[in-house]
C-alpha positions in Angstrom: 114.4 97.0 81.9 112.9 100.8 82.7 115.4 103.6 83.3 114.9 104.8 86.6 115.4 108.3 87.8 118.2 108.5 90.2 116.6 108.4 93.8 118.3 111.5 95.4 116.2 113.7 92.3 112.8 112.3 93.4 111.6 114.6 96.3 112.3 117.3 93.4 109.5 116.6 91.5 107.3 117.2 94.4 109.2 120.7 95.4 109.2 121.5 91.1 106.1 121.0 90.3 103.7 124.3 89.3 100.1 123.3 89.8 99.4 119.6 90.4 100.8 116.1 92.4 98.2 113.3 92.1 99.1 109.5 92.1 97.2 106.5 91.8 98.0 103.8 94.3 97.4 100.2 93.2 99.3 97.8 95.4 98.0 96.1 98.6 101.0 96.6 100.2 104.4 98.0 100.4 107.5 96.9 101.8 108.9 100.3 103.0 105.6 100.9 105.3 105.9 96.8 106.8 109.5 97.4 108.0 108.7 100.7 109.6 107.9 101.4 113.3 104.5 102.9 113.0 103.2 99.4 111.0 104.3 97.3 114.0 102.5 100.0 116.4 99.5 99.8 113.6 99.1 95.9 113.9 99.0 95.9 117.8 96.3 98.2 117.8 97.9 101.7 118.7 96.2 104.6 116.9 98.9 106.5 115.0 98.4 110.0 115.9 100.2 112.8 113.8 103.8 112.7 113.0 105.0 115.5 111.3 107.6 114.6 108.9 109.7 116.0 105.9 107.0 114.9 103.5 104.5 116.1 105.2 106.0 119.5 105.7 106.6 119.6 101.3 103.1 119.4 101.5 101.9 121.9 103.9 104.7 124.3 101.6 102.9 123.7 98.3 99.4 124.1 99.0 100.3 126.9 101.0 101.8 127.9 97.2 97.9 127.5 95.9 99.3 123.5 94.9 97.4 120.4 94.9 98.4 117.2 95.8 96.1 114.3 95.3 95.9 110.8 95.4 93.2 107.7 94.6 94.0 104.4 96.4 92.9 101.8 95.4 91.7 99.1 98.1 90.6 95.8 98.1 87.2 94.0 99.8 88.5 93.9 102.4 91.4 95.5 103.0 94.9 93.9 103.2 96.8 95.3 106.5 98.6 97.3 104.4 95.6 99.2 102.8 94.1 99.5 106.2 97.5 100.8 107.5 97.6 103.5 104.5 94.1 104.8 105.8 94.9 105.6 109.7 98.3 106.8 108.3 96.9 109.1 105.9 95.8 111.6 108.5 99.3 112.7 108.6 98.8 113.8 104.4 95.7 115.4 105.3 96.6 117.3 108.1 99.2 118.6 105.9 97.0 119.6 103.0 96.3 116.7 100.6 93.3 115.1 99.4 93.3 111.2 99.7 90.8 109.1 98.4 89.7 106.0 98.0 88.5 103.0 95.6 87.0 99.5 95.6 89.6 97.4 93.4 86.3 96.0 92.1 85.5 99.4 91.0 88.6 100.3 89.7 88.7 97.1 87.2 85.5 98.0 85.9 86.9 101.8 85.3 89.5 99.4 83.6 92.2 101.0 85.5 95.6 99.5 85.9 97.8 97.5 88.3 100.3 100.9 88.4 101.4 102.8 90.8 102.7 106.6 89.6 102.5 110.3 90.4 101.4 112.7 87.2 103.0 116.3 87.5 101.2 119.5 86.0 99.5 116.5 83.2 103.2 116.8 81.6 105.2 114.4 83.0 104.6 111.3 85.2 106.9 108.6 87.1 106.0 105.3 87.0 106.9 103.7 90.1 108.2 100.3 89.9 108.1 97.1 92.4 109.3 93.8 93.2 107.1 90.6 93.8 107.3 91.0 97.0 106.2 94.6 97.2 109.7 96.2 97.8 110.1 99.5 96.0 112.6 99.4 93.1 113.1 103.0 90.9 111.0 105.3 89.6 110.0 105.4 85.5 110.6 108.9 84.4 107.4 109.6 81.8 106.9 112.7 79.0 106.1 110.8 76.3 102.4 112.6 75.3 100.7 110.0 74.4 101.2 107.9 77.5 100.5 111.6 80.3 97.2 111.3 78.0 96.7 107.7 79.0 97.4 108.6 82.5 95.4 112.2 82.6 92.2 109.7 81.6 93.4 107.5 84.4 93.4 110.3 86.4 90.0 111.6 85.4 88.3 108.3 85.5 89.9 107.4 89.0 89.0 111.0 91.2 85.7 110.9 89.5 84.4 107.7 91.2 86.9 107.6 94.4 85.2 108.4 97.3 86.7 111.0 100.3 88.3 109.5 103.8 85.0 109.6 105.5 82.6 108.3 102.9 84.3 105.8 102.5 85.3 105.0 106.2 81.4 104.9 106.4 81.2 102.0 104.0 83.9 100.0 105.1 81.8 100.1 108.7 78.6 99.1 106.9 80.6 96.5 104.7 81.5 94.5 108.1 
């Protein structure tokens, strides 16, 4: 069984960090984001404006340090209501200052890239976020071993190479349909 950080340190590591915040997100769905308001709203066909929040002001305060926040998600053909909730969500992140993109699972199994979902700090130290079968988040994996921030730098580098940006890839999912 991991070790998992205790849950009232994790906004630190995204208030702590010096240069970079980028995660890989592998799952089709999560359980925090199907119990919430806005998913409900999502599924009868409202469009989720922005919604300022305390996340989303972090963010707007690091880049605003010269920061970067990043992520690559990972989404499936076709997308799972969750994935599809992520992306009209997401405007709220990049209204706020990060850079979201996005991958075909199929591509991202023949970049060889893992089921796992985690953030990578400053390429020093990385926490591996864990979850149940039934996507329900359980701890975060606190990660500094150097050989495994190398496995997940590569990951990292092999991932934001081939994702593709919001409306890019927007522009496929219309042309997939």
């Amino acid at each position: 069984m991991p070790e998992f950080i205790d849950d009232a340190t994790f906004g630190d590591y995204f208030r702590e960090f010096e240069h970079t915040a980028w995660r890989l997100e592998t799952r089709r769905a999560y359980a925090s984001d199907e119990g919430g308001e806005p998913y409900a709203r999502f599924l009868c066909g409202q469009v989720l404006g922005l919604a300022p929040s305390a996340w989303t002001a972090n963010i707007e305060e690091q880049v605003a340090q010269g920061k970067r926040v990043e992520r690559v998600r990972v989404v499936d053909e076709p997308p799972t209501n969750g994935q599809r909730f992520l992306f009209a969500s997401s405007v709220n992140n990049i209204a706020a200052g990060e850079d979201i993109r996005h991958l075909w699972r199929a591509d991202a199994d023949k970049l060889g890239l893992p089921a796992e979902d985690f953030w990578l700090f400053d390429s020093r130290r990385a926490l591996l976020l864990h979850f149940d079968e039934g996507d329900g988040y359980l701890g975060a994996e606190l990660i500094e071993d150097p050989r495994l921030i190398l496995r997940y730098c590569q990951l990292r580098d092999a991932a934001w190479h081939y994702a593709l940006r919001r409306e890019e890839f927007l522009d496929q999912v219309r042309s997939r349909v």
